[in-house]
Structure formats: C-alpha cells, structure tokens
C-alpha positions as CSV (number, residue, x, y, z in Angstrom):
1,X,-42.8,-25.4,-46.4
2,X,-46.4,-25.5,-47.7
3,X,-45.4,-26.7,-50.9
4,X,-43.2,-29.8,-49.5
5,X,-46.3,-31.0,-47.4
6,X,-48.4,-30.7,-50.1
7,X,-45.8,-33.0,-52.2
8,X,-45.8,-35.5,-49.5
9,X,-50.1,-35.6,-49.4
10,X,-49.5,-36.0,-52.8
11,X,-47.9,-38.9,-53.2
12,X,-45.1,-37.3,-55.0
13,X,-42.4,-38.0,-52.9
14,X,-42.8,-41.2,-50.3
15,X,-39.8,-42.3,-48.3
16,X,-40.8,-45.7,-47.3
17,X,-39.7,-46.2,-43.8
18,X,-37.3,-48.6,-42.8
19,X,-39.3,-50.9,-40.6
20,X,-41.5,-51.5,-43.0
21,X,-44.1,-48.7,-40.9
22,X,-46.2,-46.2,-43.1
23,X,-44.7,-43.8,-45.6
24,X,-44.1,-40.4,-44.9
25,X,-47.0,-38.9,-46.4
26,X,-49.7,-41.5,-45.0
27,X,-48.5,-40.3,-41.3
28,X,-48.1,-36.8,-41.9
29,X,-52.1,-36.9,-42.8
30,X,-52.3,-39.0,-40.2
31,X,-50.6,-36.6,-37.6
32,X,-52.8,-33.8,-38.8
33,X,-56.0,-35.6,-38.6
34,X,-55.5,-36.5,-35.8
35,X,-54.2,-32.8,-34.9
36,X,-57.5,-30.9,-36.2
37,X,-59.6,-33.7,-34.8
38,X,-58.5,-33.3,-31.1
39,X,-58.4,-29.9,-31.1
40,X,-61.9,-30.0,-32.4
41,X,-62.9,-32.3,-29.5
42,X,-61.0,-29.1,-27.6
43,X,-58.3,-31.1,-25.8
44,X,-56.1,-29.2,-24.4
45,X,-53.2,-28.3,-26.5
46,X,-50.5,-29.7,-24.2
47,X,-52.1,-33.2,-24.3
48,X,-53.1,-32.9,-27.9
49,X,-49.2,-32.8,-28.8
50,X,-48.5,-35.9,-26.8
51,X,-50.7,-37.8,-28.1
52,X,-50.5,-37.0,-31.8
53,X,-46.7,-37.5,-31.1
54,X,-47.1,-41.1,-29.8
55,X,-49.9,-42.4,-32.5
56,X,-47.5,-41.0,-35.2
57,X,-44.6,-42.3,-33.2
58,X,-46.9,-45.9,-33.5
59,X,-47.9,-45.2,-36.8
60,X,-44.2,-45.0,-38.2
61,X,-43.0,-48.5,-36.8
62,X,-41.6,-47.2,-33.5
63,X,-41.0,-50.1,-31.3
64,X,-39.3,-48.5,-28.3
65,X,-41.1,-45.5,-27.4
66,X,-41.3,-46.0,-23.3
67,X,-37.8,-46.4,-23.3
68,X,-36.9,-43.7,-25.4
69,X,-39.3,-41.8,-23.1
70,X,-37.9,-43.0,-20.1
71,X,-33.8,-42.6,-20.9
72,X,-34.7,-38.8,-22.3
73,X,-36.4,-37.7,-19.3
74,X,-33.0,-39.5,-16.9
75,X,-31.1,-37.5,-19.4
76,X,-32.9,-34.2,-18.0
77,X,-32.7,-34.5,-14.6
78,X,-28.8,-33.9,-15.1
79,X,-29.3,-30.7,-16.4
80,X,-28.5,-28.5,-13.5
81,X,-29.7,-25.4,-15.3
82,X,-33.5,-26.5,-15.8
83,X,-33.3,-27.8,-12.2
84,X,-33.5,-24.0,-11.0
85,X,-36.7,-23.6,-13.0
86,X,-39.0,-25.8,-10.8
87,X,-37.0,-24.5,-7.4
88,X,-38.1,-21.1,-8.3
89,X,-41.2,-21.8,-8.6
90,X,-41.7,-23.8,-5.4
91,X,-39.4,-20.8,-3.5
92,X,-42.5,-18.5,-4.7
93,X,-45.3,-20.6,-3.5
C-alpha cells in the first residue's frame, strides 16, 4: 500500500479525473497535508476527517456534496437496526 502511494506522489501513475478536477496524486498530498496539518493544530480527530474529506471532496471536482450528504444521511434514518443504538443510549441516561 506504501508503495502505490508513493507511485501516486510520484507522478508515476496520474488518473486525471473526469471533471477536469486535480489528479489523483496532487489530492492525495493534498488530503495528507491537510491531515498532518490539522492534527498538528490538534483538532480533534472526528472533525479533522470531515473536513479533510470535504476539501479533498472540493479539491477533486465534486459539485454536489450537500446533496450527496443530505440523501446519505435520509438513507440512514431507515435503518431500523442503528436506530436502537441512540435509544439505548438515551434509555441509560
């Protein structure tokens, strides 16, 4: 796995992305700059993640990202199963 990021930093193997966005090797730096650097700052790791997902989500030519956001979290609230998750926690409080 080391070895395939290290061809992408490289240069060695770019994929152009379709939209015309960055290639696959200028966001994955990007994504772990951004990473190291906001850790560094000592953001919490939960927030850290969600926003390096959203400036590489940006960064690769993503035009849709609140509604992608907003259909995937209608598309969990059907999911019976993880419902219990939060009513156990409230039935402890």
């Amino acid at each position: 796995m080391l070895e395939l990021f290290l061809r992408y930093l490289l240069g060695k193997t770019n994929v152009p992305t379709e939209e015309g966005g960055l290639v696959m090797s200028q966001g994955l730096a990007i994504m772990l700059v951004c990473f190291v650097g906001l850790l560094c700052l000592r953001v919490p790791i939960a927030f850290v993640l969600g926003l390096v997902t959203l400036i590489a989500a940006e960064a690769f030519g993503y035009t849709n990202i609140p509604l992608s956001l907003a259909s995937d979290l209608g598309n969990g609230i059907d999911n019976f199963a993880l419902l219990a998750i939060p009513f156990f926690i409230l039935a402890g409080s």
